[in-house]
C-alpha angles and dihedrals in degrees: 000000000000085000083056096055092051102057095043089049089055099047096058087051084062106048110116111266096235096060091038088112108024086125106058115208120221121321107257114240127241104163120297098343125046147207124244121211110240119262096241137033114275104251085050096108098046134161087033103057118002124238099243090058089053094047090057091035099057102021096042107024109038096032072058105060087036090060102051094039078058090047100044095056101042098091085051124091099185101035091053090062088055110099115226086262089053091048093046091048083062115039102118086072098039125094119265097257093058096047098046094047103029082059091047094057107039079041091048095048096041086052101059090041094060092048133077140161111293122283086010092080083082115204134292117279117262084255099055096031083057086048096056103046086049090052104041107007101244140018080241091059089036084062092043090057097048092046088052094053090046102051084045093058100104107224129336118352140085153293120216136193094208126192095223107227081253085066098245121132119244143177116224131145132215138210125254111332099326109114141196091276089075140104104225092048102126078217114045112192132127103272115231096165130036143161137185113230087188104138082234091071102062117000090099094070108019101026108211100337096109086167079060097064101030080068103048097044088079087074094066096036107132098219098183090062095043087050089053096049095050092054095055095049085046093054092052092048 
């Protein structure tokens, strides 16, 4: 038995970093909404982004956001039953604490979920790879687009790749942490791909060249979950 242990003990030292937490344990809970691990270690996606931008990224700024939304909708009957989605489908109406940090958290999970280590992210699916060539000519041009919109967004806030409720596929940004779900984007659409253009999100490793590191995120796009996710918005269009 002790042989056992040892061996076991010694093959999880060796798993690779990058899958030492593929699969995530338990969200940890903060109130009514919770916070998920990430699904990867935190240097897993060096040297794109460097593991101590994703600890506070994850561990301080969105445990933050999940904390106040929780916050913010405790003293509210009705507003405690809504789901996130609820919350989010309704945010023009909603008071600011609720929209910021409801944003920050749906924006926050679906971007550690669309991303993964470097050459583990796989390709597009034939189907969104063919989307995407129909929409915008070439994946090449596709990536263009989304850097432009991301270098125009003044200030803090987002750039999405949105499946239209037409089903076509479309490159908007938003301000802040509101997203493409709610009801005061000036584009609604299903967001696939996403990516936060906060300085907090990359300033550790590329200062203030956000082109820098519009660039270099390619490289930790997790294909196989965008791919996913566009054929599910695609199914409900």
């Amino acid at each position: 038995m002790r042989l056992i242990a040892v061996l076991t003990l010694m093959a999880v030292l060796a798993a690779p970093q990058g899958l030492a937490q593929s699969t995530p344990a338990a969200p940890v809970a903060r109130g009514i909404f919770t916070l998920a691990p990430l699904p990867y270690s935190p240097e897993a996606l060096e040297p794109v982004i460097d593991a101590e931008t994703m600890k506070l990224h994850h561990g301080r700024h969105h445990q933050a956001y999940v904390d106040a939304l929780s916050k913010a909708v405790a003293g509210d009957a009705e507003l405690k039953d809504l789901s996130l989605a609820e919350l989010l489908a309704k945010a023009g109406s909603m008071p600011a604490a609720i929209r910021n940090n409801g944003g920050g958290h749906w924006n926050h999970s679906f971007f550690w979920s669309i991303m993964a280590p470097p050459k583990m992210g796989g390709t597009p699916s034939r189907e969104l790879a063919r989307a995407i060539d129909a929409q915008f000519g070439s994946m090449e041009a596709m990536k263009a687009s989304f850097k432009a919109a991301g270098i125009r967004r003044f200030g803090s806030g987002w750039v999405w790749l949105v499946v239209t409720p037409e089903g076509k596929l479309l490159i908007t940004s938003t301000p802040n942490q509101d997203n493409p779900l709610m009801d005061v984007a000036e584009v609604r659409g299903t967001p696939v791909l996403g990516n936060d253009v906060w300085e907090h999100a990359y300033y550790l490793k590329h200062r203030n060249r956000r082109a820098d590191y519009l660039d270099a995120w390619w490289q930790v796009v997790n294909w196989r979950e965008v791919s996913r996710r566009y054929a599910e918005a695609t199914a409900r269009s």
